[in-house]
N, C-alpha and C positions, 0 to 999 in steps of 0.2 A: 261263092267262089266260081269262077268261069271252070267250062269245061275241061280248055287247053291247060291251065296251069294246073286243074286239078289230075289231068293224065299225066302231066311233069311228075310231079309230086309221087305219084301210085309207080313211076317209073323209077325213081330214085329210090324210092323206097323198097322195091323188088331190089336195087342193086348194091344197095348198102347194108341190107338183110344178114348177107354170109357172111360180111363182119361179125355181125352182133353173135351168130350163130356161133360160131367159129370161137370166138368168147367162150359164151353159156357151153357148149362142149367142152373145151378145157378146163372147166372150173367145176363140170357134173359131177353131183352125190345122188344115189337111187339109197336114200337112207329105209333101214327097216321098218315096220309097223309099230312097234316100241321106240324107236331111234326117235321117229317122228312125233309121240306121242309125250316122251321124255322133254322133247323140244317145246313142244306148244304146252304143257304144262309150265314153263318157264317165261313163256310168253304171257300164259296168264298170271301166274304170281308178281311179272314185274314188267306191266305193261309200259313203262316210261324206258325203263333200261331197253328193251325192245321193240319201240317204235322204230317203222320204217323212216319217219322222218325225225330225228333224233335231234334235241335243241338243245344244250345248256353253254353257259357260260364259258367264252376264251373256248370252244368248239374249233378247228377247223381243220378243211380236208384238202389233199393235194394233190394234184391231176397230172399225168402225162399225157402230153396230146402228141399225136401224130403226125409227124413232119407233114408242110403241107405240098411237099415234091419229095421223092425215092430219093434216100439222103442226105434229106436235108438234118437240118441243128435239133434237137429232143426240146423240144418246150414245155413250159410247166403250168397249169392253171391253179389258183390259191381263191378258196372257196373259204368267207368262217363265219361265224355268230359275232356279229359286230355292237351287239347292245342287247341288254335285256330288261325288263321291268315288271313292276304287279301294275295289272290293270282289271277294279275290283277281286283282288286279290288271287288272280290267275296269273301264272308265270305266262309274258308274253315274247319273243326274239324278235330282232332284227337279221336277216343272214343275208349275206351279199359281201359285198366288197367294203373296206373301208374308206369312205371318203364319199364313195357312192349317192347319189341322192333319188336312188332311183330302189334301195332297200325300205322295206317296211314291217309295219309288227303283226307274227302269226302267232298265232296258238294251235295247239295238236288238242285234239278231240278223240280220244282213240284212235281209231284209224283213218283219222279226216285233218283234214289241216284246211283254218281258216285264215281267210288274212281280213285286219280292222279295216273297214270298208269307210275311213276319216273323210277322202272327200266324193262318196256316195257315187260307187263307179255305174251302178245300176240304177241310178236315179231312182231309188225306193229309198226313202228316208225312216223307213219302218224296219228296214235290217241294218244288223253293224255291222256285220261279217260275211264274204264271198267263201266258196270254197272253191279252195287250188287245187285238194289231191283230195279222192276218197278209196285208199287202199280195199278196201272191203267191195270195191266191184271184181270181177274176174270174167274169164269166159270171153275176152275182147267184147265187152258190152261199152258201149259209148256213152260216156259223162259228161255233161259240159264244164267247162272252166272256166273262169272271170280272168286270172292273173296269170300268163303267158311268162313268166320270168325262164322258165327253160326254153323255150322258144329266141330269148333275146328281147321279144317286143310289147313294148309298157303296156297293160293294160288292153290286151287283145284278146275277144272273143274265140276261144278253139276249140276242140274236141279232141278230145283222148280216150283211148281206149286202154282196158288195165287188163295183164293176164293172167293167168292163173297162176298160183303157186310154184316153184320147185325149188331146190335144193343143189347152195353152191360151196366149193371152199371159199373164205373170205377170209384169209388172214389163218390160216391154218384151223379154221372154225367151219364146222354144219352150219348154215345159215339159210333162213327162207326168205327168198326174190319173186319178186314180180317184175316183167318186162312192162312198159308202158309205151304207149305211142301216141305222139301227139300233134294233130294232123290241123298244118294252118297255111300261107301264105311261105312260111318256116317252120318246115315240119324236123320232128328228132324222136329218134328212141334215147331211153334212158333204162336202166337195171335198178328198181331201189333195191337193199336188204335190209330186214330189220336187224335193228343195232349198229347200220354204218351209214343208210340213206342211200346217196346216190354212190354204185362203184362204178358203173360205165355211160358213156354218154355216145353219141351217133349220130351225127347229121349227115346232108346231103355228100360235104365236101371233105369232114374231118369225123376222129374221134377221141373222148380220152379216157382212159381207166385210174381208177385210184389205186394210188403207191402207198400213201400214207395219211394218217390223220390222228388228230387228240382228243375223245367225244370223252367227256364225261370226268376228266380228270387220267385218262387213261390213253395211251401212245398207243397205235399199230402199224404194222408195215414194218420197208427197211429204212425210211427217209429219219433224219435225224430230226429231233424234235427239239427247235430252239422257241426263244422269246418272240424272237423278230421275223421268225419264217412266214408270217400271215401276208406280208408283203414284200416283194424285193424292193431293194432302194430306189431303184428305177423302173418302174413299168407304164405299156402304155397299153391300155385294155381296148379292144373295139369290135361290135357287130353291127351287124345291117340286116335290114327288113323289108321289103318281102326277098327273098330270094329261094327261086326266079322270080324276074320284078319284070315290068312291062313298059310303064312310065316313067313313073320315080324310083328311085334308093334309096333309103334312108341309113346314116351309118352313124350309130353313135360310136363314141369313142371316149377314154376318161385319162388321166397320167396323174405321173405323180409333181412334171413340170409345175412350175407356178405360172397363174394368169398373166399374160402378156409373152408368154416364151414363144419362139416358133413353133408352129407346126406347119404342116403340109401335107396334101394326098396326094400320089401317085394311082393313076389308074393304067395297065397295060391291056395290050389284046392278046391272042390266042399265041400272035409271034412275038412275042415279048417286046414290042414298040410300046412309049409309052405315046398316050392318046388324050392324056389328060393333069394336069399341075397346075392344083392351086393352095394357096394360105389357108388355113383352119383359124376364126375365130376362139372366145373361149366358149363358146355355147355348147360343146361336147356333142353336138349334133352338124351334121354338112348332109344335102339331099344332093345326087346327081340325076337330071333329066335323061340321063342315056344319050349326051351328044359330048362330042368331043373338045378339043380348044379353040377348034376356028366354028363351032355350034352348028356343027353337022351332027344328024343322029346316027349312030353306030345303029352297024347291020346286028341282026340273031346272031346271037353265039355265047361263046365262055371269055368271060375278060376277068381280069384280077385287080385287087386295090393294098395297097398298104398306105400306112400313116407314119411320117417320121417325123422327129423332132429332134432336140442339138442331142446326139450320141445315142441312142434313144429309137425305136424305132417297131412298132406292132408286126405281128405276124401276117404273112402271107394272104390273105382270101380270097376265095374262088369263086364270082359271081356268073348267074345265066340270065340273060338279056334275051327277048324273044319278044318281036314286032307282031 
C-alpha cells in the first residue's frame, strides 16, 4: 500500500475512533472476578452457543445505519445464514445476503473461522480452508486474512488486528467483545460478541449497530421478528473499493430488480452537481476512472454516488478521490 493512501487511512481511522468509543462507553460492564469467571465457565460448557461468530440455520441479524447526511431517512442493513450443509460431516453456513453470489461456505473452529477455499484463493492446492477471523488473538496483534467480506471487497489480501477482551450489555446480557480492525485499501472496525457476532460496525464514512436478530432459534432486541424480514421487497444493496481510490472504483451493487430493469449511477461533487450519469448493465459491477461526462478527470476531493432504479434507489456514499 502506498504511503499517501496509507496516511489516509491512519487519518480516518483516528477520526472515526470516538464513534466506536462512544459506543463501547455506553454499553461498559467492569464485571466482578466471579461475575467473569461464572461467564467463561459458560463459554466453556457451550462453546457453539457462545461463539463470537455464531451460524445456524434461518440466523439473521438487523442493522441500523447511520443516515449518511445530519437528518437524513434511518436505514436498515439485513445480514442472515442463507444455506447450510454437512461437508464430511461438519456443519458448514453460507452468511451474506440472499440471492448473493458473492456468499460462501465457513465453518467455525473454536475461535477461528474458516472459509472452503473451492476455487484455491492461495494457489496452494494442498489447503481447503483460508482463515477469516481468529478470535484467540488479542493485544492489537496483527493476523492476516484471505476473505475481506467486511471490508466489502472479494477476495482481498488484509490485515486485522484483534483486541483484547471486555465486557458489554448486549441485549440486557454481560457479554464479552473484542473490537477488530481491519486495515486495507477499505478499512473498518467491527465489535464481535460472543453469542450475537457482529453488534457494531465503522467505516471511514458511516456506521451501524445491531437492533435485532434471531440466532439459534431465539429473538433479541426490540425489532419485530417476521418470516420475511431477511429481506425487504425491494432493496438495492451497493459498495465500492478501494475508498479512497486513486485510479479506478470499483462499485458493486445487487437488487431485487429483475435482469434487464433499469438502473443508473449518479455521481455528485462536494457542491452537489452531478458530474456523472450513466446505465448500469446486469453485471452488479460498474468501475469509474475518476473523470466525469465529457472525460475530464476530477480534481482531489470528497464526491458521492447513488444507484437508482424504477422506485428503488441505494443509499447515499461518500467517496475520496486523491491525484
Amino acid at each position: 500500500m502506498k504511503r499517501t493512501s496509507l496516511s489516509l487511512l491512519l487519518i480516518f481511522w483516528i477520526a472515526t475512533s470516538f464513534s466506536i468509543l462512544s459506543y463501547i462507553q455506553n454499553q461498559l460492564i467492569f464485571p466482578t472476578p466471579e461475575q467473569i469467571e461464572a461467564y467463561q465457565k459458560k463459554v466453556r460448557e457451550r462453546p457453539d452457543e457462545y461463539s463470537f461468530n455464531p451460524m445456524h440455520p434461518n440466523d439473521y441479524w438487523i442493522y441500523e445505519i447511520e443516515p449518511p447526511f445530519p437528518g437524513g431517512p434511518i436505514e436498515y442493513g439485513y445480514f442472515s445464514i442463507v444455506a447450510d450443509t454437512l461437508i464430511n460431516e461438519i456443519p458448514h453456513f453460507k452468511a451474506g445476503r440472499p440471492g448473493s453470489d458473492r456468499n460462501h461456505w465457513l465453518k467455525n473452529e473454536g475461535d477461528l473461522v474458516l472459509l472452503l477455499d473451492t476455487n484455491d484463493l492461495d494457489n496452494n492446492p494442498v489447503t481447503n480452508y483460508l482463515k477469516t477471523e481468529n478470535f484467540s488473538s488479542s493485544a492489537w496483534i496483527a493476523d492476516t486474512l484471505y476473505w475481506s467480506f467486511t471490508t466489502g471487497c472479494p477476495y482481498e489480501l488484509i490485515q486485522a488486528f484483534i483486541g483484547e477482551s471486555y465486557y458489554l450489555n448486549v441485549f440486557g446480557e454481560l457479554v464479552e467483545c473484542k473490537s477488530c480492525f481491519y486495515l486495507s485499501d477499505a478499512s473498518v472496525t467491527l465489535i464481535w460478541a460472543r453469542k450475537y457476532g457482529i453488534i457494531y460496525s465503522e467505516c471511514e464514512f458511516t456506521s451501524m449497530g445491531l437492533i435485532g436478530a434471531y440466532i439459534d432459534g431465539q429473538g433479541y432486541g426490540t425489532v419485530e421478528i417476521e418470516d420475511n424480514v431477511i429481506q425487504p421487497q425491494d432493496y438495492l444493496f451497493t459498495k465500492c473499493y478501494p475508498n479512497p481510490f486513486k485510479h479506478n472504483l470499483t462499485i458493486t451493487y445487487e437488487t431485487s430488480h429483475k435482469k434487464g430493469s433499469q438502473c443508473y449511477i449518479e455521481i455528485y461533487n462536494i457542491k452537489g452537481q452531478r458530474i456523472l450519469k450513466e446505465s448500469l448493465n446486469d453485471s452488479g459491477i460498474f468501475t469509474w476512472n475518476g473523470k466525469d461526462i465529457n472525460s475530464n478527470p476530477v480534481s482531489s476531493g470528497i464526491y458521492f454516488y447513488q444507484i437508482k432504479g424504477d422506485d428503488i434507489s441505494s443509499k447515499i456514499t461518500k467517496l475520496l478521490h486523491y491525484n
